[in-house]
Every structure is written in C-alpha cells, then in structure tokens.
C-alpha positions in Angstrom: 147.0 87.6 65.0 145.8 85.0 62.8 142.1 84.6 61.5 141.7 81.2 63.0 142.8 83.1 66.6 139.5 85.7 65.5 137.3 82.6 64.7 137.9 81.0 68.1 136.8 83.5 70.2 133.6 83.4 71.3 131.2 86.9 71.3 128.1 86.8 74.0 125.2 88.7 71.9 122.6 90.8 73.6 119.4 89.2 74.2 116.5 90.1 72.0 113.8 92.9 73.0 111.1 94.9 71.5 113.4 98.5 72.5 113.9 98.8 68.8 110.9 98.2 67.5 109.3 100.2 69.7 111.7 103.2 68.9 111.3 102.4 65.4 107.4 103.2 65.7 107.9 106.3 67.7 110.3 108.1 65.5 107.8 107.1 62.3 104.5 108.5 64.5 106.3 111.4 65.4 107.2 112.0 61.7 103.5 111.3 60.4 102.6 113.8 63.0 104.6 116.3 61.6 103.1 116.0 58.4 99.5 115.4 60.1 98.0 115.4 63.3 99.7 116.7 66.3 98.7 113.7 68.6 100.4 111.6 66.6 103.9 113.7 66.9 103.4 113.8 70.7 102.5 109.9 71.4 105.5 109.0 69.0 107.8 111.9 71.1 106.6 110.0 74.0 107.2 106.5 72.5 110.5 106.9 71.8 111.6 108.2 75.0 110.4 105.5 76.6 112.2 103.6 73.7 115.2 104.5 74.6 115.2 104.5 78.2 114.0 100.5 78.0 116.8 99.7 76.3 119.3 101.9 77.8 118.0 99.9 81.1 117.8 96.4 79.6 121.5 96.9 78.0 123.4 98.5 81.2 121.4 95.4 82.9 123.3 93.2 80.8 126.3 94.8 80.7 126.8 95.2 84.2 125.8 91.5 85.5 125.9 90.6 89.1 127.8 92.4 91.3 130.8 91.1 93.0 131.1 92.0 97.0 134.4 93.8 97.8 135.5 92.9 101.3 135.0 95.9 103.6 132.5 97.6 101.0 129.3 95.6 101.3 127.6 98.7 101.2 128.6 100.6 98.3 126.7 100.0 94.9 127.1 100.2 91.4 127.2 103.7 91.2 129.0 104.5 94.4 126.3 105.1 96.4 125.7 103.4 99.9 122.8 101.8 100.2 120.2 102.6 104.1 117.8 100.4 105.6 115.6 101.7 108.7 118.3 101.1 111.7 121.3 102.8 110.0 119.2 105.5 107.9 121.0 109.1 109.4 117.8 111.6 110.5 115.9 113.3 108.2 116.5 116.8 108.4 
C-alpha cells in the first residue's frame, strides 16, 4: 500500500464530550481524598463512575448508529432482545 493510498482515506472522529474531563476530575478528587478528607475520595469514586458510564454510552451510541431493519426481524434489537408493547406483552407471572 502506498502512503498516498493512507492519506486518502478519510477517518470519522468522535464527537467531543465533557466524559474525560469529568473522569479526569474524579480520579484527582478521589486521590486528594486519599491524602485528605474522605468525602472527597467518595464524590471523586462516584464521579468517575459516572465518567465512565457517559462515555461508555455516548461512544457505543456512536458506534452503533441507526439500526437497519432485517426483513422478518422487526422486533429484535441491538442486543438481541425483542422488544413488547401492551397487546403482545406475554402475562406477568
């Protein structure tokens, strides 16, 4: 493959969000805490799970796109699990 092939292809970036920064901050409060304060270790513990499921969320959000119908499985989402509304819900047991 030749570099000018490498130059012509074109690479779709992630969008910008504050996931990072907000990890960033959580991972510093929970180290300050360590040294000082407990609340601060907690709310930074806190902060960066919540870090880190945003942007898990905003990335497979991306990644994943619009979802294409495949004929005969209307039904059936992303993750393989059919989808109820009120009429076709089976009873609660």
């Amino acid at each position: 493959m030749d570099n000018r092939d490498l130059h012509d292809v074109e690479q779709e970036l992630p969008k910008p969000t504050i996931w990072p920064a907000a990890l960033a901050l959580g991972l510093v409060s929970a180290a300050f805490g360590m040294i000082t304060v407990g609340i601060f270790f907690y709310a930074g513990v806190i902060l960066v799970v919540i870090a880190i499921t945003g942007w898990m969320r905003a990335l497979i959000g991306e990644v994943s796109g619009p979802r294409s119908q495949v004929p005969g499985h209307s039904d059936v989402n992303d993750l393989g699990r059919g989808t109820w509304d009120r009429e076709t819900a089976p009873e609660a047991r």
